[in-house]
Backbone bond lengths (Angstrom), bond angles and torsions (degrees), N, CA, C in turn:
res aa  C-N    CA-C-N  psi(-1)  N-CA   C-N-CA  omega(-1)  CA-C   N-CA-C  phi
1 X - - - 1.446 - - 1.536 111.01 -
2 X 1.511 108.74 -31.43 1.380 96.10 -164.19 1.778 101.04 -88.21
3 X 1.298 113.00 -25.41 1.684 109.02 -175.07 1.655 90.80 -88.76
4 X 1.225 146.82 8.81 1.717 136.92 126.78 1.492 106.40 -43.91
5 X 1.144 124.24 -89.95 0.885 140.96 173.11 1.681 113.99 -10.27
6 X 1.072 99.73 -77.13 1.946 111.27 -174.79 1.623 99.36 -56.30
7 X 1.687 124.20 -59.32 1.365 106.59 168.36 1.277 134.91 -46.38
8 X 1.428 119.66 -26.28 1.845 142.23 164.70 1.517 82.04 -34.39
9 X 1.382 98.89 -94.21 1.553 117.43 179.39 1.139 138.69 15.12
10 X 1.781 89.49 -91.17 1.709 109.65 168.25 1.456 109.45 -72.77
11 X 1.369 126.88 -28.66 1.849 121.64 170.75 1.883 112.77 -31.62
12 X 1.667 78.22 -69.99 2.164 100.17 167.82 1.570 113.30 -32.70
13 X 1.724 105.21 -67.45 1.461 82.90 162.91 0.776 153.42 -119.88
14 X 0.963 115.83 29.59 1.774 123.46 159.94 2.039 99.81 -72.50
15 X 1.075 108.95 -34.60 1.264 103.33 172.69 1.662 126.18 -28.80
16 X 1.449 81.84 -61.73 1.833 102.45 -163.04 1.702 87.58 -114.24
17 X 1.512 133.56 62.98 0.726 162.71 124.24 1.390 120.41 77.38
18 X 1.272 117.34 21.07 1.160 140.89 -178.01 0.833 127.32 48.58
19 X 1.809 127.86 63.67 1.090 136.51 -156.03 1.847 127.68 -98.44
20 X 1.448 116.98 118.79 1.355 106.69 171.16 1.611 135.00 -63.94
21 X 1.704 114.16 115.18 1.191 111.13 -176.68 1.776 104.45 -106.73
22 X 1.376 107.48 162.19 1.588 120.23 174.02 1.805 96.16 -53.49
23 X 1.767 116.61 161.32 0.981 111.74 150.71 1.371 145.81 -25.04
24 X 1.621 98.11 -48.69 1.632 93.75 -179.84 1.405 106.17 -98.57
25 X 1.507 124.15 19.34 1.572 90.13 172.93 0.997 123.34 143.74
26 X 1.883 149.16 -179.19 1.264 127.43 121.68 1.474 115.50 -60.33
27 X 1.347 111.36 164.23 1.790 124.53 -169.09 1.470 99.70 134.36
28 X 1.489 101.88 175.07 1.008 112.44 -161.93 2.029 112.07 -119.59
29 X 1.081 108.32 147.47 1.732 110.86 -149.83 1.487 87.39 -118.00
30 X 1.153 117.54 108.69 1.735 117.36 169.93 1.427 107.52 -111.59
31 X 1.779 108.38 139.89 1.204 112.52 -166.88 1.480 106.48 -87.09
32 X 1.125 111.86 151.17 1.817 115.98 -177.55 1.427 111.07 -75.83
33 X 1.183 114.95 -13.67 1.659 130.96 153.96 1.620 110.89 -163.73
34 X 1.246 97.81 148.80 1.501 100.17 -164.00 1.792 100.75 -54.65
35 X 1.284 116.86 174.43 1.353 138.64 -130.13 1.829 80.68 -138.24
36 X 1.336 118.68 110.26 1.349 103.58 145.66 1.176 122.09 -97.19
37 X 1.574 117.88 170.73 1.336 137.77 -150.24 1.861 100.72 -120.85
38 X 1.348 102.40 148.59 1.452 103.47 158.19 1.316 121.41 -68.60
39 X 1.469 129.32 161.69 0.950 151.88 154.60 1.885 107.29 -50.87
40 X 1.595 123.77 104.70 1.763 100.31 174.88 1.776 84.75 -135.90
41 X 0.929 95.48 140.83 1.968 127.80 164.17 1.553 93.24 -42.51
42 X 1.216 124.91 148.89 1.946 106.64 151.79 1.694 83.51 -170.97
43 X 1.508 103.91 171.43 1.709 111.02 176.95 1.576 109.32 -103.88
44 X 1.234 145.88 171.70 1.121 148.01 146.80 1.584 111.50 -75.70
45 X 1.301 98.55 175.59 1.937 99.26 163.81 1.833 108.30 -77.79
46 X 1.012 115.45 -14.91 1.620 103.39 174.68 1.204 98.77 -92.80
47 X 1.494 140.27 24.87 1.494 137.76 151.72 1.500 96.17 83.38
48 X 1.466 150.32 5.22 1.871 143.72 173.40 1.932 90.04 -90.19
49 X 1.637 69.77 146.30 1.347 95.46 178.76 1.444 106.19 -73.59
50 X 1.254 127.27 139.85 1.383 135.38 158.22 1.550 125.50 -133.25
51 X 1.591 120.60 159.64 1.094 131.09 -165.97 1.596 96.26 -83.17
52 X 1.293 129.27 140.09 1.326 124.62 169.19 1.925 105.81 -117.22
53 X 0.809 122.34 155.42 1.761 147.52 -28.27 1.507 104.84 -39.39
54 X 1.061 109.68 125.52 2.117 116.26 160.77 1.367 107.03 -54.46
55 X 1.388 93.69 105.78 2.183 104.32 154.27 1.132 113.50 -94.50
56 X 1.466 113.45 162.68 1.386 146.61 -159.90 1.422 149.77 84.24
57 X 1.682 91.40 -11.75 1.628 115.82 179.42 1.537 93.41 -140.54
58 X 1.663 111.41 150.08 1.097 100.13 151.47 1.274 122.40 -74.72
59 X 1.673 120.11 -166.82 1.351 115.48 -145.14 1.955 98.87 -154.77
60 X 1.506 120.99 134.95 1.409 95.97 167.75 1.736 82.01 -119.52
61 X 1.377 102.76 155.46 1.912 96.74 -171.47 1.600 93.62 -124.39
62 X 1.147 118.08 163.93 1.626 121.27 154.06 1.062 135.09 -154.51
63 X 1.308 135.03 109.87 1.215 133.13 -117.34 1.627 95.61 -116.24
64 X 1.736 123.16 133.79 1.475 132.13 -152.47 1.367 128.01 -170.34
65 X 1.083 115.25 -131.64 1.298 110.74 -175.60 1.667 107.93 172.47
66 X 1.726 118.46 130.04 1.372 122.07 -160.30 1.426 109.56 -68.44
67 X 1.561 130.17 -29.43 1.495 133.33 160.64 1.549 134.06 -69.70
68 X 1.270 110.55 -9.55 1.113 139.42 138.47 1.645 108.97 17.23
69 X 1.227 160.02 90.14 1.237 128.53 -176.81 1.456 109.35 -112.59
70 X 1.261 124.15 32.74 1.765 118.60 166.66 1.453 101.73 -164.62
71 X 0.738 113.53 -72.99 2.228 112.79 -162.20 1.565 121.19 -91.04
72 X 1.591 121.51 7.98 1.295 137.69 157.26 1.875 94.71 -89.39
73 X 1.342 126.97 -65.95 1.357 100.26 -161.13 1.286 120.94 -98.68
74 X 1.768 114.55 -1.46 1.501 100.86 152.88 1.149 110.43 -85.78
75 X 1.228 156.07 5.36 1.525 154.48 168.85 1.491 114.22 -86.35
76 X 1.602 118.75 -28.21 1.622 122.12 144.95 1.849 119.02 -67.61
77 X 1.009 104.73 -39.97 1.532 112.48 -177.78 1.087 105.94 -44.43
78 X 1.946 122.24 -58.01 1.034 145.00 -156.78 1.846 109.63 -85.87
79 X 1.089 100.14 -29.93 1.282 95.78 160.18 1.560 137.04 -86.58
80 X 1.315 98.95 -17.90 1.596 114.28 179.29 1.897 107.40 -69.37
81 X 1.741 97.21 -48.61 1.261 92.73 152.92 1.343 143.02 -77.05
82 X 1.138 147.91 -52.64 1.494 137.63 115.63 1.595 108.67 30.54
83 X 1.744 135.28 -66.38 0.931 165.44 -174.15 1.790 103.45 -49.08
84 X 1.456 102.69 -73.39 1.269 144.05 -146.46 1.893 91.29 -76.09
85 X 1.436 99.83 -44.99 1.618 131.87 -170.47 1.508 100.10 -47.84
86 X 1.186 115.84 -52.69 1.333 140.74 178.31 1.140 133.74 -71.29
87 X 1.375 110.96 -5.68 1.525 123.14 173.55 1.983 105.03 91.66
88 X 1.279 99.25 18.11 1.349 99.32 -170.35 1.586 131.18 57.22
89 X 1.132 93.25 46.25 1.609 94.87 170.92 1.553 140.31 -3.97
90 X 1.453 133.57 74.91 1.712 131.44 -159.91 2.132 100.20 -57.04
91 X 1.059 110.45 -31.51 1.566 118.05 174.15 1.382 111.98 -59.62
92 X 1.566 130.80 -69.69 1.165 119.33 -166.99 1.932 114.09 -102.21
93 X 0.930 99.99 150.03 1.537 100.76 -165.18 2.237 97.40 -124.98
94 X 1.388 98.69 153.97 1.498 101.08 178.54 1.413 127.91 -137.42
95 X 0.918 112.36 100.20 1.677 142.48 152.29 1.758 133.39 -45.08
96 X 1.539 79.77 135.69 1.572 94.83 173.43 1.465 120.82 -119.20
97 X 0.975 130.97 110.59 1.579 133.86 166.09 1.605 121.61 -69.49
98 X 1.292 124.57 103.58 1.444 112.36 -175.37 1.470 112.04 -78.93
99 X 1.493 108.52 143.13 1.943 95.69 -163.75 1.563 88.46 -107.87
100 X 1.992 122.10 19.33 1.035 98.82 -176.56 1.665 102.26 -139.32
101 X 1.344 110.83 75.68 1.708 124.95 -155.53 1.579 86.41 -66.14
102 X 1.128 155.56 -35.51 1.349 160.76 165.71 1.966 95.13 -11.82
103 X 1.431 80.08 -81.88 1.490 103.05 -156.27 2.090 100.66 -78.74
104 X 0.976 84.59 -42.58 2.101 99.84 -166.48 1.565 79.43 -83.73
105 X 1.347 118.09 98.88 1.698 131.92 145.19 1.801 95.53 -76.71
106 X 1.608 81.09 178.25 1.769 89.74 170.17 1.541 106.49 -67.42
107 X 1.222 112.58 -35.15 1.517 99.64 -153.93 1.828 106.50 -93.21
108 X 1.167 115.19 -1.83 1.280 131.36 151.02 1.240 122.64 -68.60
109 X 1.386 115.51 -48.81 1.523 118.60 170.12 1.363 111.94 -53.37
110 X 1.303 123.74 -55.33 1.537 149.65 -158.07 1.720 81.02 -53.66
111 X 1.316 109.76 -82.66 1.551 119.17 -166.50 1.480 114.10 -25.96
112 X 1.321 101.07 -66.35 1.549 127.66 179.35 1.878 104.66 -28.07
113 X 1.830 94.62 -69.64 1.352 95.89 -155.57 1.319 114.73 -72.26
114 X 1.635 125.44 -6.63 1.083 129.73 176.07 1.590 112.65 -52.34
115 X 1.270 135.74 -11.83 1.662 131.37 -178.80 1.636 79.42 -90.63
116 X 1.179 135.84 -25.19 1.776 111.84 -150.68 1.464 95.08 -114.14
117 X 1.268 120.64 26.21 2.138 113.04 -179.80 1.199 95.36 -44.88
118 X 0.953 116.65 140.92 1.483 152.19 9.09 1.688 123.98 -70.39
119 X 1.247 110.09 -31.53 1.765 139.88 -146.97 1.976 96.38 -72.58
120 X 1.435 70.55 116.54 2.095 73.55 -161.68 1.450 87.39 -88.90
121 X 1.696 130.28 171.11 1.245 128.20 -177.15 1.267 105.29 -145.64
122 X 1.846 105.00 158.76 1.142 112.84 -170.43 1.351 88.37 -151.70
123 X 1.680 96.73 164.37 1.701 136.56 -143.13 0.980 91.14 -152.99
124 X 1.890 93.88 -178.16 1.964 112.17 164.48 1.875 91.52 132.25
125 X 1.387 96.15 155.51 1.217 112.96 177.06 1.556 116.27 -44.71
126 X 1.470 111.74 141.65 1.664 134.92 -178.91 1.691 98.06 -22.46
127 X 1.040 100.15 -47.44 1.881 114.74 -155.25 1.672 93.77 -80.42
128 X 0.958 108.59 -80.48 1.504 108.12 168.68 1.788 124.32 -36.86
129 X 0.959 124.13 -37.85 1.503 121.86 151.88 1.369 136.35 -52.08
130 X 1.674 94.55 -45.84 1.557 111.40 169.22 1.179 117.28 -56.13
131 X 1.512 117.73 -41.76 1.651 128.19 -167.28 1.492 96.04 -74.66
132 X 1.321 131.27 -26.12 1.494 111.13 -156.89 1.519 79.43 -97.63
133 X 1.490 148.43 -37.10 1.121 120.01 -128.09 1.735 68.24 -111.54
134 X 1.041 146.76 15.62 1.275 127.67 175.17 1.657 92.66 -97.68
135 X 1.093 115.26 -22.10 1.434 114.69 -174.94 1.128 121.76 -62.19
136 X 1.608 116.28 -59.03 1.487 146.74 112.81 1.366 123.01 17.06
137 X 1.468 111.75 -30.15 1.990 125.51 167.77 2.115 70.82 68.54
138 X 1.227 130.54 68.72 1.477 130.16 159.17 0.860 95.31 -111.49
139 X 1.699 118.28 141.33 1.809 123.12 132.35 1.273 120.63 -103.82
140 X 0.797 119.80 153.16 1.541 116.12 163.33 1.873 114.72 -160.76
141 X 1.158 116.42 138.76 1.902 107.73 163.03 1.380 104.14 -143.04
142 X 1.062 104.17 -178.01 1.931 112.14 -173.69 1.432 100.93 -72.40
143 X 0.811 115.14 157.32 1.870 133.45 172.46 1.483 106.21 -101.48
144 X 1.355 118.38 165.30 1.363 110.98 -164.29 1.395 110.55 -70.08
145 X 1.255 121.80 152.33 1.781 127.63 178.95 1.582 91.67 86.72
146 X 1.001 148.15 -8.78 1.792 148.18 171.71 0.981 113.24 47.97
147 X 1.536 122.70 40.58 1.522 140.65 140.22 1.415 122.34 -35.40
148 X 2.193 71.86 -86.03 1.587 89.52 168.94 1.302 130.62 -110.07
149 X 1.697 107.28 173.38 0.908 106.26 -152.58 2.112 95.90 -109.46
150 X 1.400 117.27 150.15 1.574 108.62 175.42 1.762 91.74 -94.10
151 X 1.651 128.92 130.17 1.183 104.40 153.19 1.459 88.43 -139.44
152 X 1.711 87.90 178.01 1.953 112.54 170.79 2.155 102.47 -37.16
153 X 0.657 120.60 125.36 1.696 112.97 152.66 1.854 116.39 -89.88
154 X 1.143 103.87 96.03 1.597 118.35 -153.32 1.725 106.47 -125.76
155 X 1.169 144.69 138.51 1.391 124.91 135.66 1.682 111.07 -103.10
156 X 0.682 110.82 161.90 1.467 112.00 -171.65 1.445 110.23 -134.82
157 X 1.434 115.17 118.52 1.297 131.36 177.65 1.528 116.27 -77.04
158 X 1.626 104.02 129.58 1.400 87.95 -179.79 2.017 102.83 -142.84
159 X 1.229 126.98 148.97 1.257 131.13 -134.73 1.641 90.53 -98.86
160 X 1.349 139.64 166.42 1.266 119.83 169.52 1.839 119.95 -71.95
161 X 0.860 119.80 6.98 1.676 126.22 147.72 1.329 127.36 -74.85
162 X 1.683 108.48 -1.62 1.236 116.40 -174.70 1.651 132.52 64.33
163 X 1.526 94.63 22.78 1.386 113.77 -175.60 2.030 108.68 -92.19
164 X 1.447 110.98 149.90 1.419 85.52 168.09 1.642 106.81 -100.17
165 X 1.472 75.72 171.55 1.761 97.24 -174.92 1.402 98.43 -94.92
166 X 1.458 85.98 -80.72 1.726 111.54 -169.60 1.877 117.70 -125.48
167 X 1.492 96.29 140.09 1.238 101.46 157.73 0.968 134.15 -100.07
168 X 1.452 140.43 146.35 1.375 131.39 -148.61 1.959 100.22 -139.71
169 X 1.503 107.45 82.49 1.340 115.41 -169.68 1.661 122.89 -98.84
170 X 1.539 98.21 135.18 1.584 103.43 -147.49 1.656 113.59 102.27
171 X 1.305 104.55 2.87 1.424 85.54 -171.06 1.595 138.16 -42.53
172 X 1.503 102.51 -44.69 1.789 110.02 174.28 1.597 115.64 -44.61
173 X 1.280 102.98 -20.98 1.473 101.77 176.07 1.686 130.44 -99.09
174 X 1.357 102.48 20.44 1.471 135.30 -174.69 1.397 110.23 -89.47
175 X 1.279 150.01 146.96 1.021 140.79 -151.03 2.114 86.18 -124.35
176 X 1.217 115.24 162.98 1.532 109.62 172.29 1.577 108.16 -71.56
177 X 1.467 117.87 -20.08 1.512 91.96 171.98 1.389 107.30 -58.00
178 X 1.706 114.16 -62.14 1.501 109.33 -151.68 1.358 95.86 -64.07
179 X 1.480 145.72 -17.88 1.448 128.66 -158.70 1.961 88.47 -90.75
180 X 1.639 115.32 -28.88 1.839 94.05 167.90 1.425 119.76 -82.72
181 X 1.479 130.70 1.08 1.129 144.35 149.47 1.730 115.51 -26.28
182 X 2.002 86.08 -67.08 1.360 94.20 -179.16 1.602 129.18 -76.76
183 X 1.387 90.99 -30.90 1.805 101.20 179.15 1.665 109.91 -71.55
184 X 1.360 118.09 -8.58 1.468 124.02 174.71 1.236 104.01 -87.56
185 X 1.321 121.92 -38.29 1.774 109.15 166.69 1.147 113.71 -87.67
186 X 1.568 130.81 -13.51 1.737 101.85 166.22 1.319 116.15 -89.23
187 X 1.813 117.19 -0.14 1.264 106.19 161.34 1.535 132.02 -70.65
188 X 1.670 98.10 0.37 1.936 99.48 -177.97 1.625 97.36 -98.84
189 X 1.345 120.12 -2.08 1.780 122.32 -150.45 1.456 81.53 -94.83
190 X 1.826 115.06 135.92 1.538 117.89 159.43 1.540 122.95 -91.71
């Protein structure tokens, strides 16, 4: 009964992808002043180097992986609409971080994000991923067979200084209203 039970368990999450949340929960984590970020190297999906955190717009990010099979691409879906919902916002722009530079090249990314336009993407070496998404308060490692991947389910708000605001935990389970909820208030945030 009891190893029923524990497989129950792990079935659930491995389901919905076995995701790391903060102590308390899904909800949302606002910083008492925005949070700056390091400086990390990373590529886009058109393969140019870029500076990460993105300045000049704010930013909602979500950090994943292109094999992904549940809460990376309805959590882009949902934001693209969310996005779209809004009249498309020229201020805030939306991002993907691949937590799995292995497999997610640029030109993998590129492919991928083409169902989710607007959602520009970013890459870059193991080390360089690690640094941003450790920055990010992310975890993530492979799941057994190194398919998949377990990470945070997070979007992460970030101000046009490239600072974060807010984290937004649980996200896949957010509907596109509440995720344009949020992108309507980080479109007033400088």
């Amino acid at each position: 009964m009891r190893a029923l039970a524990l497989a129950v368990l792990l079935s659930a999450a491995l389901a919905h992808g076995g995701h790391y949340l903060p102590l308390s929960g899904a909800g949302v984590q606002v910083m008492q002043s925005p949070k700056p970020l390091p400086a990390v190297e990373l590529v886009d999906a058109a393969g140019r180097a870029v500076s990460f955190p993105p300045k000049g717009q704010a930013w909602a990010l979500y950090l994943g992986y292109t094999r992904c099979p549940d809460s990376c691409p309805l959590t882009l879906e949902r934001l693209r609409q969310a996005h779209r919902g809004l009249g498309s916002p020229a201020g805030v722009r939306l991002g993907f971080l691949s937590l799995d530079p292995q497999h997610d090249t640029p030109a993998v990314l590129g492919r991928y994000l083409k169902g989710f336009e607007p959602v520009v993407g970013f890459t870059g070496t193991p080390e360089a991923v690690a640094r941003a998404a450790g920055a990010l308060e992310v975890r993530y490692n492979p799941a057994p067979g190194g398919v998949r991947l377990y990470h945070t389910d997070v979007v992460v708000l970030l101000d046009a200084r490239g600072r974060v605001l807010r984290l937004i935990y649980g996200a896949s389970r957010l509907s596109a209203a509440q995720l344009a909820g949020e992108l309507q208030r980080l479109g007033g945030s400088s």
